[in-house]
N, C-alpha and C positions, 0 to 999 in steps of 0.2 A: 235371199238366204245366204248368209255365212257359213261356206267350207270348212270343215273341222282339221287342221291338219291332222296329218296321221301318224302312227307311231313309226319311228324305227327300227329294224329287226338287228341286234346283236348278238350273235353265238359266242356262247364259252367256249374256249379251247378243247374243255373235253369232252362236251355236247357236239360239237361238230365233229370229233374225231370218233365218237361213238358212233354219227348217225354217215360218216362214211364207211364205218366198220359192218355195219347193217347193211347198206348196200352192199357192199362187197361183197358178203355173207350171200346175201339174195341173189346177188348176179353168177352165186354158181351152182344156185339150185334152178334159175329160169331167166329166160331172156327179158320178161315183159314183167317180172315183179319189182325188180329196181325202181324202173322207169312209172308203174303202178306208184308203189309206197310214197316215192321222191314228189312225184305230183298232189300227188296225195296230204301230205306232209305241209308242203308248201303253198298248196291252195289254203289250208286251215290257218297256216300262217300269213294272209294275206287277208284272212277273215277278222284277226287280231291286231294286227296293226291299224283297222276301219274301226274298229270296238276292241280294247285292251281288255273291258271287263268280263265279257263275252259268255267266259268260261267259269264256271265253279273254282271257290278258293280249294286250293291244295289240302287234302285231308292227308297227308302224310308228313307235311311240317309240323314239326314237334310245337311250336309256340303258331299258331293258326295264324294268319296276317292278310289281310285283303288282298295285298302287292301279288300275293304270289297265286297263281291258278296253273290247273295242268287239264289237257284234253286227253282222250285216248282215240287212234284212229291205225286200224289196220291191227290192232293187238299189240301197239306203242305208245307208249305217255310219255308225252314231251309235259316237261312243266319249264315254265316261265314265270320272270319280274319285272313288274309293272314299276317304271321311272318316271313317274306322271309328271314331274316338275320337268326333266329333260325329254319328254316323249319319247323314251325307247323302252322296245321289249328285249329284258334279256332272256337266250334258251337257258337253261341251266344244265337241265339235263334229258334224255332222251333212252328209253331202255322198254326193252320188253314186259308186256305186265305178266312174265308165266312167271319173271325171276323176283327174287325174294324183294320186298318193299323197303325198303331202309326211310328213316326217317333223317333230315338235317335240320 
């Protein structure tokens, strides 16, 4: 049996800077929600790099497109883009789902 390689995980600059603002955030309501969310997060992103497609296409991209899917975990939607010629995922974005949805 032939190994599939796997995808690459790339964050946006303001995907990563969002999802250390959320830790941040968390780490001064509880000791063990950070370290919760972050494993959390990152397990699911470990699930996507083995399968890119995994996840539901993005029903908040204005023009629908396969590439793009988002999960929700913990009451956060990380949405991502699938670069299947280069095998990376990029995050794009990462935010709370209480706050308003905006479409790109």
């Amino acid at each position: 049996m032939v190994k599939q390689k796997s995808y690459t995980i790339i964050w946006d600059r303001i995907a990563l800077d969002h999802f250390k603002d959320i830790l941040s955030f968390l780490s001064k309501q509880s000791l063990q929600a950070p370290k919760i969310v972050k494993e959390g997060i990152l397990s699911r992103l470990d699930d996507v790099k083995k399968n890119a497609f995994v996840f539901e296409m993005d029903k908040l991209k204005d023009n629908p497109n396969k590439e793009f899917r988002a999960f929700v975990i913990y009451s956060y939607r990380i949405t991502y883009q699938i670069k299947a010629a280069t095998k990376e995922i990029r995050i794009i974005r990462i935010k709370h789902t209480s706050r308003e949805p905006f479409g790109y």
